[in-house]
C-alpha positions, 0 to 999 in steps of 0.5 A: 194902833189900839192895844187889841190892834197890837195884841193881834199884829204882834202876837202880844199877851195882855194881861188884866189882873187884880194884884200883878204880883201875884203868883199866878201872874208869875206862872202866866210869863213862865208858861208864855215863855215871854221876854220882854215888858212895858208896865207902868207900875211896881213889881214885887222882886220875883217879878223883875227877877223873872225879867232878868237878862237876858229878858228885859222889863220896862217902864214908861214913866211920864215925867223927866227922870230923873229929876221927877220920880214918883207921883204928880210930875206934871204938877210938879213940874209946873210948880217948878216952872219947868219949860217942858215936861215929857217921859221916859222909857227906863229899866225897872229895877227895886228901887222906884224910877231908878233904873237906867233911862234908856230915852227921854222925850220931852215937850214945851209946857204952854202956860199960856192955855190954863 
């Protein structure tokens, strides 16, 4: 299902900003009243405070956490001869990739193909 697909069969807010920790990104989730989001980057503390219970604020993070928090993880987890490299779908807190993992799924690395 394409993003514009759930955007329509779910009723979601996409939204396509220059700085998401803008003020006026802020006054969009309050006008929407809306309760819960999956990101992929980091919130100044207004923002996860918004999406404080009883919303919730998500992260899906591509790597292992938390042994893999931060940058390059699929390289890293090569460099480390990791058997399977995967995601994780966490809580997003102030402190990068610490919030409670809720599920991690993971996948063999074939290092035959490369």
């Amino acid at each position: 299902m394409t993003v514009e697909q759930m955007k329509l069969h779910f009723g979601m807010i996409v939204e396509t900003v220059s700085n998401i920790n803008d003020q006026a990104f802020l006054d969009n989730l309050q006008v929407h009243h809306i309760d819960a989001g999956i990101c992929y980057q980091r919130f100044c503390s207004s923002i996860i405070n918004f999406f404080s219970y009883p919303r919730i604020l998500l992260n899906l993070h591509l790597g292992i956490l938390p042994a893999y928090r931060g940058v390059i993880k699929a390289f890293r987890s090569m460099m480390n001869n990791e058997r399977e490299f995967g995601y994780s779908l966490h809580h997003i807190n102030e402190d990068d990739d610490s919030g409670a993992v809720i599920d991690i799924r993971s996948h063999p690395i074939d290092y035959g193909n490369l």
